[in-house]
N, C-alpha and C positions, 0 to 999 in steps of 0.2 A: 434535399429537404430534410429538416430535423426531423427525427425519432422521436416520439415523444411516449410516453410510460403515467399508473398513477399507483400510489401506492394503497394495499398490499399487495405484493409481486405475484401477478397470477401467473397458475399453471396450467399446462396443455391441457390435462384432463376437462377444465373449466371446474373441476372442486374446488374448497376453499383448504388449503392444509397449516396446518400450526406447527412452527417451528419456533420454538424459544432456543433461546442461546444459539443462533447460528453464528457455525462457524464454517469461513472460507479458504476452502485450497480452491490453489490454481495449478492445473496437470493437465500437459497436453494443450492447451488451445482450449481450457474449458475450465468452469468453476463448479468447484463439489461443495453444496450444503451439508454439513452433520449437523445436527438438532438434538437436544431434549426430546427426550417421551419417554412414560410409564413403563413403554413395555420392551423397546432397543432404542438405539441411536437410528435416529431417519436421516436418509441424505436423499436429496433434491441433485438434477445436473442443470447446468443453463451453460450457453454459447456469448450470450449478453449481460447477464444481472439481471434481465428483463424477464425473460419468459423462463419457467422452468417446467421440467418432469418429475415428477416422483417419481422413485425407485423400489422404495419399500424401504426395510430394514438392514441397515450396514452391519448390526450386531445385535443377538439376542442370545442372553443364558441361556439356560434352566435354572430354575429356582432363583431369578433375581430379578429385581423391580427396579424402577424409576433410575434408569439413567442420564445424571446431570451432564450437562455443557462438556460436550465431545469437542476435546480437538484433533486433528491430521497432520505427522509430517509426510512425508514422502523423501527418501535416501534410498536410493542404486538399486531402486529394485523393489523396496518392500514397503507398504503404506504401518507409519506405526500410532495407533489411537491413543489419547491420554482421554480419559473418562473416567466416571464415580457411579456405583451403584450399590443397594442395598438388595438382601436377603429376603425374599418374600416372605411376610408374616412378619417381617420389623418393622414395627411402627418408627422409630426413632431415625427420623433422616439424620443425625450426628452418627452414625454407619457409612456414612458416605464418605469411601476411601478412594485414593488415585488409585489408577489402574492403568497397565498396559495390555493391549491384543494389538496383534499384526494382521494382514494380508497380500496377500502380492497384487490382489484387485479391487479399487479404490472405492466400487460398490458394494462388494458381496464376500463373505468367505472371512472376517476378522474372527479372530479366537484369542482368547485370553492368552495371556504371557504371564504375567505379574503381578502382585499387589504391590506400589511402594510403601504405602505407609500404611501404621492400624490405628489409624487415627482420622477424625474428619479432617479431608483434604481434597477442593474441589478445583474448578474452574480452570485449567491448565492452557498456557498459551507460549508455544514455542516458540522461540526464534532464532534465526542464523544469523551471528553478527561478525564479520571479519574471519569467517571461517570457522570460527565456533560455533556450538550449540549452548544455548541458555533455556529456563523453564521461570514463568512467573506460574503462579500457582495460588491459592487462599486456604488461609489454615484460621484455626480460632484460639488454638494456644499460645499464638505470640503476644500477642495483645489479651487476651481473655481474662487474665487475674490482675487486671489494673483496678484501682480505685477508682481514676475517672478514665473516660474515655475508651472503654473495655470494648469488644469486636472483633469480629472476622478482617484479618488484614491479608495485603498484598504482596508476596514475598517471593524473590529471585534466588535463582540458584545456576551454577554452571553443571551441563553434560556431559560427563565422560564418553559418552556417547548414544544414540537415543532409547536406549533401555538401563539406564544408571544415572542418576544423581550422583553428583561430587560430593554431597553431603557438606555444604557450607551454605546455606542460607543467608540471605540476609533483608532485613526489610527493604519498600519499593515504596511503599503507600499506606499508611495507616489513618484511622480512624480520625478525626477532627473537629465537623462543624455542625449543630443539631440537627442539619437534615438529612444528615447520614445515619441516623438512631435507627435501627430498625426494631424496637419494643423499649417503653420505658420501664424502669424497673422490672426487668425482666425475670432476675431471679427471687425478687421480695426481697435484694437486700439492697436495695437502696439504687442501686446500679442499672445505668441504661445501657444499652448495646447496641453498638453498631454496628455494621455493615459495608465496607469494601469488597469487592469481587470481581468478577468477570474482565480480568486484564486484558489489551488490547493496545495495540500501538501501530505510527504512522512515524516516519521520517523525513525530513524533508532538511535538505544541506546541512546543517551543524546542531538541529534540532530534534532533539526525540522525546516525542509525545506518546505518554503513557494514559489510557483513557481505563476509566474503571466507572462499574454500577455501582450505587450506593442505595442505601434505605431499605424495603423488601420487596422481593420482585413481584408478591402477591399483594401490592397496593397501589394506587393510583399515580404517585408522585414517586415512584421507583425513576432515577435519571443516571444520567452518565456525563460525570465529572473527567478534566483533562488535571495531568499534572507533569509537567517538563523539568527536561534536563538537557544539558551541553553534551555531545556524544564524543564520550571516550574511546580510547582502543578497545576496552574490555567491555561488557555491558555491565558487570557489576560494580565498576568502577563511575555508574553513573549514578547520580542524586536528585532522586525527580521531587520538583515543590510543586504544589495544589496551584496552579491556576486560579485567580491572579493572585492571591496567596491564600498560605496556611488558614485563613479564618473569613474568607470572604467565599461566598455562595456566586459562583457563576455557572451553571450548566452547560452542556455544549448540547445536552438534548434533554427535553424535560414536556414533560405533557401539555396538552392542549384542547380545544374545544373537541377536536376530530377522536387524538388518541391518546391514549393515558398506558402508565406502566412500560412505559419506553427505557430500554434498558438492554444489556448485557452484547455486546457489539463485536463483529471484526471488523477490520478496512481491506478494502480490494480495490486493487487497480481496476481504470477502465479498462477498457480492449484494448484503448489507443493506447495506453501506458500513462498518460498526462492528467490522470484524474482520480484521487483518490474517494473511495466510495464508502460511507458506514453502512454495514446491514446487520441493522439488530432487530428486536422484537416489539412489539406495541400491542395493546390491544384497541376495541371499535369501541371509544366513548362513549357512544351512542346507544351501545346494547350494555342489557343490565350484566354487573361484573357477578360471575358464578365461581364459586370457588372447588367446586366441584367437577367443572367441566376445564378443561384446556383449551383457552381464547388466546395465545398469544401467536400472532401472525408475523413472516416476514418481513420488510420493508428496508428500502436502502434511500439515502440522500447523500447529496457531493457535499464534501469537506472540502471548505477554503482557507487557505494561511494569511494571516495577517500578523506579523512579526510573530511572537512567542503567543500570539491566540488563534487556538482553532476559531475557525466558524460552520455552523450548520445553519440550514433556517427550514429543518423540519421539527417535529415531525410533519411531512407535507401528505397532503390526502389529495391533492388538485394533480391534473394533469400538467406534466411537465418535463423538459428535457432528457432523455435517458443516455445515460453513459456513451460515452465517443467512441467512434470505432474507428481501428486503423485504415491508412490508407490504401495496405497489401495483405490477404490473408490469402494464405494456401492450408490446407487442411487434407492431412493421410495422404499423402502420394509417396511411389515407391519411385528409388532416385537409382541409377546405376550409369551414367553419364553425366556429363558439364550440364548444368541449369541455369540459364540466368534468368532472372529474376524482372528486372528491367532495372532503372535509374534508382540509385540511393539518394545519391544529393549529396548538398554540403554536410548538411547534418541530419541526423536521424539516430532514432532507438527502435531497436529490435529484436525479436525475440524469439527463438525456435526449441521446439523437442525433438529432438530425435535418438534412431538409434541405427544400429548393423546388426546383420544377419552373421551370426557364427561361421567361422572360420579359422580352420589351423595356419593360417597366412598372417590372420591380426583384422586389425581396423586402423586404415587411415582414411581422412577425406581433409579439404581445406573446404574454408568459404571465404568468397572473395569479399571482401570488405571497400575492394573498391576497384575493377576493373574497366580497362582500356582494350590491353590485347596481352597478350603473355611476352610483351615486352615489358609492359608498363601496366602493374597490378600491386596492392596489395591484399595481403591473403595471410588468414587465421586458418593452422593447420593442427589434426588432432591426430597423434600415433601411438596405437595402443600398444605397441612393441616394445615403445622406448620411455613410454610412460608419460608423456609429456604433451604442451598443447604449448605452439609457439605464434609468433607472427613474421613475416615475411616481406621485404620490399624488394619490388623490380622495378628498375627506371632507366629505361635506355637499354634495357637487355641484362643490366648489373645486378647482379643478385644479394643481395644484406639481410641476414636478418636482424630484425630488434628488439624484439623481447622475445620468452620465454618462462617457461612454470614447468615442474613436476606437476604429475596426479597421483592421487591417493592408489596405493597396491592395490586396493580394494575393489577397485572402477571397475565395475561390469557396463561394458561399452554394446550388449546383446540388450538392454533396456533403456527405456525412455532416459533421458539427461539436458538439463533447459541449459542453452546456451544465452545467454543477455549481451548484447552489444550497442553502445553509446559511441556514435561519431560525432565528434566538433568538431569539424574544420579537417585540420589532418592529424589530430589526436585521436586514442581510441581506447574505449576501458571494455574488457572483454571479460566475462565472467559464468563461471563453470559451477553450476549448479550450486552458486550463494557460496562455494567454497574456495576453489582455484580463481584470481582473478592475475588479469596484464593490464597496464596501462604502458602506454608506446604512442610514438610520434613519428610519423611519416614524413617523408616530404613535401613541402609547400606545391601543394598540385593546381594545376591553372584552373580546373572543372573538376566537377566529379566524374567516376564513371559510372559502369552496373554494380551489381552485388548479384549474386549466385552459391551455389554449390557444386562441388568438384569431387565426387570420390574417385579413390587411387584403388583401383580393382578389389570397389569393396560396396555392397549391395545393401543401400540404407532408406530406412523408413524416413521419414519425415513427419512426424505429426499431425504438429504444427508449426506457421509461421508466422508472423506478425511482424509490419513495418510502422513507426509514422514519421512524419517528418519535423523534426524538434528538437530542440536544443535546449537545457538548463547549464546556469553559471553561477560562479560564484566567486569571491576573491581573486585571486591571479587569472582566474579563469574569465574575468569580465572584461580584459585583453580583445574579445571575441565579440564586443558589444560593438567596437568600431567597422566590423565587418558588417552589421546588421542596419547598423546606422549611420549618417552624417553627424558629426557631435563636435561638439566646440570644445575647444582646448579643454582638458583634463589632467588629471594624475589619477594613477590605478597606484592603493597599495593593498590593504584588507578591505577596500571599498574602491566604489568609482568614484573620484568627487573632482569640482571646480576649484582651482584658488580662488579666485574672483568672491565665490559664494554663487552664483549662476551655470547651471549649464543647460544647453538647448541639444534635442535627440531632432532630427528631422528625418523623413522619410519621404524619397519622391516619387518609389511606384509602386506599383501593386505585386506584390510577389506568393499572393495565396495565403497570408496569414488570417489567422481565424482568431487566436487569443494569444494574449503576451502578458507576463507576470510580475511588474517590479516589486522589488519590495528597499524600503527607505528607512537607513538612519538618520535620527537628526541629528546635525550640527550646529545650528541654530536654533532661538527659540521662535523668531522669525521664519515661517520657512513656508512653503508652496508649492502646488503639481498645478498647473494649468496646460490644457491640454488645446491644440489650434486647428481646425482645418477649413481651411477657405477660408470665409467670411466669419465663423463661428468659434467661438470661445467659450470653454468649460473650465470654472475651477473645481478640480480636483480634492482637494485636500488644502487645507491652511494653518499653521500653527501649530502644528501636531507636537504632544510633548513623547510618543513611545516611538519605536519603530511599528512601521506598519504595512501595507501592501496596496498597489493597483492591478485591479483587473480589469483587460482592454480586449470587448468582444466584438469581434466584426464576425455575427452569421446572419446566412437565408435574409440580405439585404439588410440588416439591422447592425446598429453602432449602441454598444454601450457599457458600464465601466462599475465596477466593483471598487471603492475607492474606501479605504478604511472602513469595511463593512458595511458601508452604504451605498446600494445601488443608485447611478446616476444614467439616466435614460436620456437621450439626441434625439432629435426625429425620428417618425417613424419607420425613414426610410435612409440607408447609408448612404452620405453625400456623395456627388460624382466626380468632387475633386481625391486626385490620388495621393496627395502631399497631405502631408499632417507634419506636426512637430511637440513634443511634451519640451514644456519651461519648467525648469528646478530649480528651488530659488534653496540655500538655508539647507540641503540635505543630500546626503550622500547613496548610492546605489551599492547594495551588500546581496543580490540575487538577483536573476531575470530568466527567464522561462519564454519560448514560444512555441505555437504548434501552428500548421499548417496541412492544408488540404491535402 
């Protein structure tokens, strides 16, 4: 049966708690809120996005006030804050400087480090892109001495590592369309001022969406704006434009009868991995706005892709589906022998923290990525001796291996470290803490087998772990569509498409799928998704001039379909014919997604 949730995210205690600017780690098998307030940075823990506990305070001076929009990374060991605060008894929030404090625990115990800058600089949002670290950030002297168009902008820089700016700036996001003004005339000279902030980003295959607040977050119509780019090696090598463009107003969240002041965001995965989540802040329409008091609360809604447009359709206040959960969780077990696991499948994403207990011997363990018997295995193996984290085939008793990575000197292997692994088929992308990554390709195996853990006389924690069963594609990769489906003649190059102009997907049984994701370029101006099953006939889409997205839900007996952002509902009840087939008339498949039970 679905979970269902209503926003704002309540907590255990049954209080009501205000968290503006939350921002989301995920550590361990769990997500840590840091928040806004007067007096420290608050963080919340939750297991779902659903339910949460307050903690208290993550960090508090002396003698300093109102800490803005905290963010966390987490590396080898040590959690590091980026956050802004002013000097008790300064009125003048333009005091508000980046800052760094560390801790070794992700609740409690942060202490300053650093100031970067002495200048206003707030809103910080890290990221790990291909093994680097980058920093989006909001300052007000880039833009600030313009004639027109003057504000707070969005600006990227690379980490030498995560207590050091590269010192090379460069803009992300600035200023643009009047609903980003956050005071007219602000300084009496003529001059209105804007407002970009609160950086936030989502990826999904060759696209990265860069989401920012605009206008002031102490006003009704505070929203959050997307602006994309094609994703390069570097990340500052990329050039994100305003959705749908430079001069056109589209919100991806913006107020409503329920909640107004909706604003400043991160994204999280579900549990299951397959769903991206916003959780920003709002406040209750409903109640009179105090400028005095702290009203902004909580609240998360799922993001859907539709070519180079996000979708939201909150802010939602109704009750409603909450975030997916995998199909396999284990949580904090101590491992000192073989574990399986049980069945991985053809395909699946997964995901564990773990760590070892010290030892002048080292740390080695493998996990089996796909076991038979120990004739017929493959296996991802981690040896802190030789510094390295490899992959392994056995088939027939013959041992190969196939890929390989160095790790960083630096790897402290006695603390938590997220291992991420994608199976398609008999490919594999295995990746080590957003830094070390393998991609490898096994042998064409008839079945799948188990997945487990194996340590080699070495006594390791286990976190957390998470499975679900899914596969995402893409270009060369949609090779993998014909295993999923019956499909009439084709050619795969940077798309799947028909010569003809037609192609038909059919499926004749039930194999547990719950949602599947296409997404469509056109190649005609002609073009069409009609979707069949039994006697019933749905069209999909028709005519479409952008590229764009189907979403195809079979739950808790219900069929029904996200089709260029408009939901399309079947009977009430999912038919009990198990064949279906999509018709593509005019347009080519560039991505496909599914998840199952």
């Amino acid at each position: 049966m679905e979970i269902k949730y209503c926003n704002p995210v309540k907590f255990t205690d049954g209080k009501r708690h205000t968290n503006p600017d939350p921002y989301i780690l995920q550590w361990c098998g769990k997500y840590y809120c840091y928040a806004t307030d007067e007096y420290g940075v608050k963080v919340s823990v939750s297991e779902d996005l659903v339910a949460w506990e307050y903690k208290g305070y993550a960090l508090k001076e002396d003698e300093y006030r109102d800490y803005w929009a905290p963010s966390v990374l987490y590396e080898n060991g040590i959690f590091y804050m980026y956050y802004s605060n002013v000097p008790t008894g300064v009125e003048d929030c333009h005091q508000e400087w980046l800052k760094l404090a560390v801790s070794a625990d992700p609740i409690s115990g942060f202490e300053w480090k650093k100031t970067f800058f002495n200048k206003f600089s707030i809103d910080s949002h890290p990221v790990l892109w291909n093994g680097e670290m980058y920093m989006f950030y909001s300052v007000n002297d880039w833009n600030g001495t313009e004639e027109k168009r003057s504000g707070t902008s969005i600006l990227i820089d690379c980490m030498d590592d995560p207590e050091n700016f590269a010192g090379e700036p460069k803009e992300a996001v600035l200023p643009g369309i009047p609903q980003e003004i956050y005071e007219k005339n602000r300084f009496g000279d003529g001059r209105d001022w804007y407002t970009i902030e609160g950086a936030a980003h989502v990826v999904r295959g060759r696209r990265f969406w860069l989401m920012y607040s605009a206008n002031a977050y102490v006003n009704t119509d505070y929203f959050v704006g997307t602006a994309i780019a094609r994703c390069e090696e570097r990340l500052t090598d990329m050039i994100w434009k305003k959705y749908p463009s430079e001069y056109e107003w589209q919100p991806l969240l913006r107020k409503n009868a329920e909640v107004e002041g909706t604003g400043h965001n991160t994204v999280a995965k579900s549990p299951d991995m397959t769903e991206e989540w916003i959780v920003y802040h709002g406040r209750n329409a409903c109640e009179e706005l105090d400028p005095l008091r702290e009203q902004r609360e909580m609240r998360i809604d799922q993001l859907f892709f539709n070519g180079d447009e996000l979708l939201c359709f909150g802010p939602g206040a109704e009750e409603t589906p909450a975030p997916a959960m995998p199909a396999e969780i284990i949580r904090e077990c101590e491992i000192t022998d073989i574990e399986l696991f049980g069945p991985g499948g053809s395909c699946y994403q997964a995901e564990m923290w773990i760590s070892a207990e010290p030892f002048h011997t080292g740390c080695r363990w493998g996990f089996y990525l796909d076991y038979k018997d120990e004739k017929n295995k493959v296996e991802f193996e981690f040896h802190s001796g030789r510094q390295e984290i490899t992959v392994e085939e056995v088939s027939g008793g013959i041992r190969r291996r196939i890929a390989g990575e160095k790790i960083r000197r630096s790897f402290d292997y006695t603390v938590p470290h997220v291992v991420q692994i994608s199976k398609k088929f008999e490919t594999y992308e295995i990746i080590l803490d957003g830094r070390e990554k393998i991609h490898c390709a096994a042998e064409k195996r008839s079945r799948a087998g188990k997945i487990g853990i194996r340590p080699y006389f070495t006594k390791l924690t286990l976190h957390s772990f998470s499975l679900t069963h899914t596969v995402f594609v893409e270009q060369k990769e949609l090779k993998y569509l014909g295993r999923i489906y019956d499909m009439s003649p084709c050619r795969l190059g940077n798309m799947l498409c028909s010569e003809s102009g037609s192609l038909t997907l059919a499926k004749d049984q039930p194999d547990g799928l719950q949602k599947e994701v296409f997404t469509f370029h056109i190649l005609n101006r002609m073009n069409k998704v009609v979707f069949r099953r039994g006697s019933r006939t749905v069209l999909l889409a028709e005519n479409r001039q952008k590229t764009f997205s189907v979403y195809h839900f079979m739950k808790d007996g219900k069929e029904y379909f996200l089709a260029d952002g408009q939901w399309v509902r079947m009977e009430d009840t999912l038919p009990k014919e198990p064949e279906y087939r999509f018709e593509i008339d005019g347009l080519g498949i560039t991505e496909y997604q599914n998840a199952k039970k």
